[in-house]
C-alpha positions in Angstrom: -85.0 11.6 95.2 -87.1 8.5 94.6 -87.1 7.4 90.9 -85.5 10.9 89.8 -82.9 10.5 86.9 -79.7 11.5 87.9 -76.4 11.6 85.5 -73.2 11.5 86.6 -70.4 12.6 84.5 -67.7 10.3 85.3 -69.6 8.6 87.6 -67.4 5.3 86.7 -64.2 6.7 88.7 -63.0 6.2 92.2 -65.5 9.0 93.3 -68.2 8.4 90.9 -68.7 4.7 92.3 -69.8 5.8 95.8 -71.8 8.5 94.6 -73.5 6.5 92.5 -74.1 3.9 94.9 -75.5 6.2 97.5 -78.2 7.9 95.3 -79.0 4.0 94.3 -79.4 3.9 97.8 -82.1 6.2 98.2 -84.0 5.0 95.3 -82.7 7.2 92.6 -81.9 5.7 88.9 -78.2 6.8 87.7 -77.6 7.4 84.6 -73.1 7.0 84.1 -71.7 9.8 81.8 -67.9 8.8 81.1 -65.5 8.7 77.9 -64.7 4.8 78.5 -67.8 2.6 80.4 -65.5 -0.5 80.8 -64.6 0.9 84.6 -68.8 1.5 85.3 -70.0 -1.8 84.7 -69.4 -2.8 88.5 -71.9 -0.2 89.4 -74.4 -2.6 88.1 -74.2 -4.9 91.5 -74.6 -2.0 93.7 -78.5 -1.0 92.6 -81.3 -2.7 91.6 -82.1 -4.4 88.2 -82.7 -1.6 86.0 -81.4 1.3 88.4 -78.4 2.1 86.2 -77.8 3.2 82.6 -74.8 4.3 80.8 -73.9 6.5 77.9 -70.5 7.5 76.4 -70.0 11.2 76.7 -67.1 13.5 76.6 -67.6 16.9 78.4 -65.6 18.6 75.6 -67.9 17.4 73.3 -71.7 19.5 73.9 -73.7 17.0 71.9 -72.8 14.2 73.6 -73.4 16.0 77.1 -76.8 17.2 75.8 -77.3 13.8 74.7 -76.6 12.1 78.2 -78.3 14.9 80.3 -82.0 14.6 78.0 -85.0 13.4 80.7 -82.8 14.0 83.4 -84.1 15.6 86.6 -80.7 16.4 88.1 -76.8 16.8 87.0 -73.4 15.8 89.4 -70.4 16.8 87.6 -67.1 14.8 88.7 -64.9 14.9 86.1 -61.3 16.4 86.9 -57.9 15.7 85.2 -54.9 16.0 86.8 -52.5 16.3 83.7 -53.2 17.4 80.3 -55.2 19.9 78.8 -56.7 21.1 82.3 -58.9 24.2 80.7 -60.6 21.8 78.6 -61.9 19.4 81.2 -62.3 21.7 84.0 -62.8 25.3 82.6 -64.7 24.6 78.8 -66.0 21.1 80.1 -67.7 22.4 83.0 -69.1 25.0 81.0 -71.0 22.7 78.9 -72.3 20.9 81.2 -73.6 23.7 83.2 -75.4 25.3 79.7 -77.0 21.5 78.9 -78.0 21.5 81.9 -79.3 24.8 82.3 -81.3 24.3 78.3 -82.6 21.0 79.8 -84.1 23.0 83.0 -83.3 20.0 85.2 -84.0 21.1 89.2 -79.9 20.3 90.5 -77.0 20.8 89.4 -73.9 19.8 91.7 -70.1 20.8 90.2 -67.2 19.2 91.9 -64.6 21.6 91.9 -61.4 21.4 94.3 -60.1 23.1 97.5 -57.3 25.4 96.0 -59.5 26.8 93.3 -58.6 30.3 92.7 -57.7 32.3 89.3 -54.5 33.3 91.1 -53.0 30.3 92.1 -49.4 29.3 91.1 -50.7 25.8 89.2 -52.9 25.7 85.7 -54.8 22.9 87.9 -55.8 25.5 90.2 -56.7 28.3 88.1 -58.8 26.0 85.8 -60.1 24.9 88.9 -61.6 28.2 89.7 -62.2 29.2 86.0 -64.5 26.1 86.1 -66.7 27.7 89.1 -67.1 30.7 87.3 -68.4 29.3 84.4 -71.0 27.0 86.1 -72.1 29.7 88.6 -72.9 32.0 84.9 -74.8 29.7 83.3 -76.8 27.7 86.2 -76.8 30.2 89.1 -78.2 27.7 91.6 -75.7 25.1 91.0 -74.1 23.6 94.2 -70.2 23.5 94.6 -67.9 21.3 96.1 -64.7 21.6 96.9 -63.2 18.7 98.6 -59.5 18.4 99.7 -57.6 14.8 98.6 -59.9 12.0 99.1 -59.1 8.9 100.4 -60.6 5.7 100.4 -59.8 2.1 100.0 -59.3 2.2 96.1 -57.8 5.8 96.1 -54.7 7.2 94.1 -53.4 8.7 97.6 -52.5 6.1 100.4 -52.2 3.5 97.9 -49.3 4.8 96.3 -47.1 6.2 99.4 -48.0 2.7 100.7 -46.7 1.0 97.6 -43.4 3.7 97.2 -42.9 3.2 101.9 -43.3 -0.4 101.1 -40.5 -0.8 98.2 -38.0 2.3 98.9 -35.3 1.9 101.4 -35.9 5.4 102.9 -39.1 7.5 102.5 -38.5 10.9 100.2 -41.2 13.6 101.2 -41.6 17.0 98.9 -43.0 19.6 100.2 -43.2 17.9 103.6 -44.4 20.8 105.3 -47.7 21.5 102.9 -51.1 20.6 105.1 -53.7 18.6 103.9 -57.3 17.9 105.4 -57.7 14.2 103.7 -61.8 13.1 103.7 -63.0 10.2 103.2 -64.8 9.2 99.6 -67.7 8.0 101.5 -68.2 11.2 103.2 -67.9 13.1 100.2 -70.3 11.1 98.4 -72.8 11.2 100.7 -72.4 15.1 100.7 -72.9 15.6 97.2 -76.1 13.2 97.5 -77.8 15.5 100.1 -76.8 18.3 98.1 -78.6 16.9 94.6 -81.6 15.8 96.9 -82.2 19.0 98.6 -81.1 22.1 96.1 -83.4 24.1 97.7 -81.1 24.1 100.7 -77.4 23.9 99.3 -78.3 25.7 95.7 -76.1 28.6 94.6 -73.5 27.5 97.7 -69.9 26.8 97.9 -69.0 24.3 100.4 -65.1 23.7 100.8 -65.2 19.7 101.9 -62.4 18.8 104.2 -61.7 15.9 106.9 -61.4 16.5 110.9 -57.5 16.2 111.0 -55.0 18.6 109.6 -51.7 16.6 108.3 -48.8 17.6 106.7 -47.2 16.0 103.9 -44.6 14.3 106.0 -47.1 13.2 109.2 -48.8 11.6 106.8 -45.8 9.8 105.4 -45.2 8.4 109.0 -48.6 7.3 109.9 -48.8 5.1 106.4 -45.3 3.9 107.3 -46.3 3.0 111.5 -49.9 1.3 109.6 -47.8 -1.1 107.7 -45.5 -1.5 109.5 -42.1 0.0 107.6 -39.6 1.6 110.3 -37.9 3.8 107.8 -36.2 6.9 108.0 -38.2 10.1 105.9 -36.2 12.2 104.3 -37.2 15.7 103.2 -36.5 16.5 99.4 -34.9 19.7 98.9 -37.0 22.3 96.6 -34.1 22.5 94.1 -34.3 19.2 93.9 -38.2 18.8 93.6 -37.8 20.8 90.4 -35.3 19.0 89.1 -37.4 15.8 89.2 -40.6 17.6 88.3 -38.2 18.4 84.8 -38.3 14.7 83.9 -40.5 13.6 81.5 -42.6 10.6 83.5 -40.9 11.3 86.8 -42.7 11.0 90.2 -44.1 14.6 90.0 -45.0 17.4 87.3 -44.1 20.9 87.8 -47.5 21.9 88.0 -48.2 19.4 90.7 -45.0 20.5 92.5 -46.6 24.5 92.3 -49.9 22.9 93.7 -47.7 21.5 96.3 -46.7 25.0 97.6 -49.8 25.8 99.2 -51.5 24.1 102.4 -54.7 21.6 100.8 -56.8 23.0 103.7 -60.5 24.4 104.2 -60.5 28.2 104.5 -61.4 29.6 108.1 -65.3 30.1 108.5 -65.9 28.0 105.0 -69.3 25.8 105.0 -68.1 22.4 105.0 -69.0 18.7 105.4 -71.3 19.7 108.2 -73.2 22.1 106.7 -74.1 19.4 104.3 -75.3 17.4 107.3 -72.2 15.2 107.3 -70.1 13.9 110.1 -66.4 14.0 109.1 -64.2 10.7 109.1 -60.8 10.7 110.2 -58.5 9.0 108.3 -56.6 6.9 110.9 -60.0 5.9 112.4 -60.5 4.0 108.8 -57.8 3.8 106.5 -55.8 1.2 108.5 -58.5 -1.8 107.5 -57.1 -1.3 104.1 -53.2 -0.4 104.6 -52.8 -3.6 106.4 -52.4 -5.6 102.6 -48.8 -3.4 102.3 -47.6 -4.9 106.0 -45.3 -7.2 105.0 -47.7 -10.7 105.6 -50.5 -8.7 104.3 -53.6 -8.8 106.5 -52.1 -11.4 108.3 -49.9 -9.2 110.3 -52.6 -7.3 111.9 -53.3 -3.6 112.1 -51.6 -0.8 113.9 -53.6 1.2 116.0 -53.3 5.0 115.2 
């Protein structure tokens, strides 16, 4: 891994930053592949002086991802949408990225795909998802996949907002408070996808399904964010019929095809390869999350933590 080139299409994002900082880590140079670079500059401070370069690419685009992929020795795709044009990111995207990569005979390729990938599912997120697997697996056989459930971490789009919406509401609305979710941590993930770029020989032409230690459903997940800062609300469980109706309006708290991805447990499938085949030790989330949930208690980090 020393000195090898490594691109990163959106390697600027929530994800991207930790993966990026753990190949830094091991003496790798990152090159970041994104649309917009203003959110990748910060990457800068976590390598060395001259460990990371960026490019502006757009997967949809093949020039510009031939043009960020030339001299490199290894390929992560990140990049996932989840509104909009979801074929194009996930399904032709994908694709082009697996064909540069394949025409610039670089050694790894690792595709970040989802858990809930599957050309049958009820959500065009899903079956993009799984359209997007397909179409790295025909062009770059060996390619490694990961399918991680909802990441958290301290910057995520996940805790942060229940937090924010438990913090503000006067009770706490739950949809689909029965679905389970496996939540793993971003730094676990991002250390996955590092062994599986560093050793291809290994993890090449495998599909791992990524996933943390605890199973939670929507609603027990509600209630620990609520006990971590410290909200003693009642949760309420949203109807279905009402779900949709909200999923109708246009910038409402949920999009219909979020609220079909919604009706399916987020959880590994029995006897998958998973965080420790990739030599990973799993995180639970109340074991960590609570250092960062404690800025929503009501004095901020003042107030102390609650234990899980």
């Amino acid at each position: 891994m020393k000195d090898s080139l490594v691109t990163i299409f959106g390697g600027g994002g929530f994800l991207g930053r930790q993966v990026a900082q753990a190949l830094m880590a091991r003496g790798a140079r990152v090159r970041i592949a994104q649309r917009d670079l203003a959110s990748a500059v910060k990457i800068k401070a976590l390598g060395n002086l001259g460990q990371s370069q960026f490019v502006a690419a757009d997967i949809r685009k093949r020039a510009t991802v031939d043009r960020a992929i030339h001299g490199s020795d290894i390929v992560i795709n990140l990049v996932g949408v989840l509104s909009g044009d979801f074929d194009a990111f996930h399904r032709d995207g994908a694709a082009n990225v697996a064909q540069a990569a394949a025409a610039a005979g670089v050694r790894a390729l690792v595709h970040i795909s989802a858990i809930g990938a599957d050309a049958n599912s009820p959500s065009a997120y899903g079956r993009s998802k799984a359209a997007g697997e397909d179409a790295v697996k025909a062009a770059f056989p060996t390619a490694t996949i990961i399918r991680p459930s909802i990441i958290f971490g301290a910057e995520d789009q996940f805790l942060n907002r229940f937090a924010q919406l438990i913090g503000s509401a006067p009770v706490i609305p739950v949809i689909s408070a029965a679905t389970k979710f496996q939540p793993v941590y971003v730094a676990d993930v991002a250390q996955a996808i590092a062994n599986a770029a560093e050793q291809p020989g290994i993890f090449g032409g495998k599909t791992f399904e990524v996933a943390g230690p605890q199973v939670m459903s929507m609603k027990e997940i509600n209630a620990w964010i609520a006990k971590a800062i410290g909200r003693d609300k009642p949760l309420v469980d949203v109807p279905n019929g009402f779900a949709s109706l909200l999923a109708l309006l246009p910038g409402g708290p949920i999009t219909r095809d979020q609220l079909a991805m919604l009706g399916r447990d987020n959880v590994a499938a029995p006897g998958s390869e998973g965080l420790a085949a990739l030599g990973i030790d799993a995180t639970p989330l109340t074991a960590v999350a609570g250092k960062w949930m404690v800025r929503y208690r009501r004095h901020g980090r003042f107030a102390g933590r609650v234990s899980a």
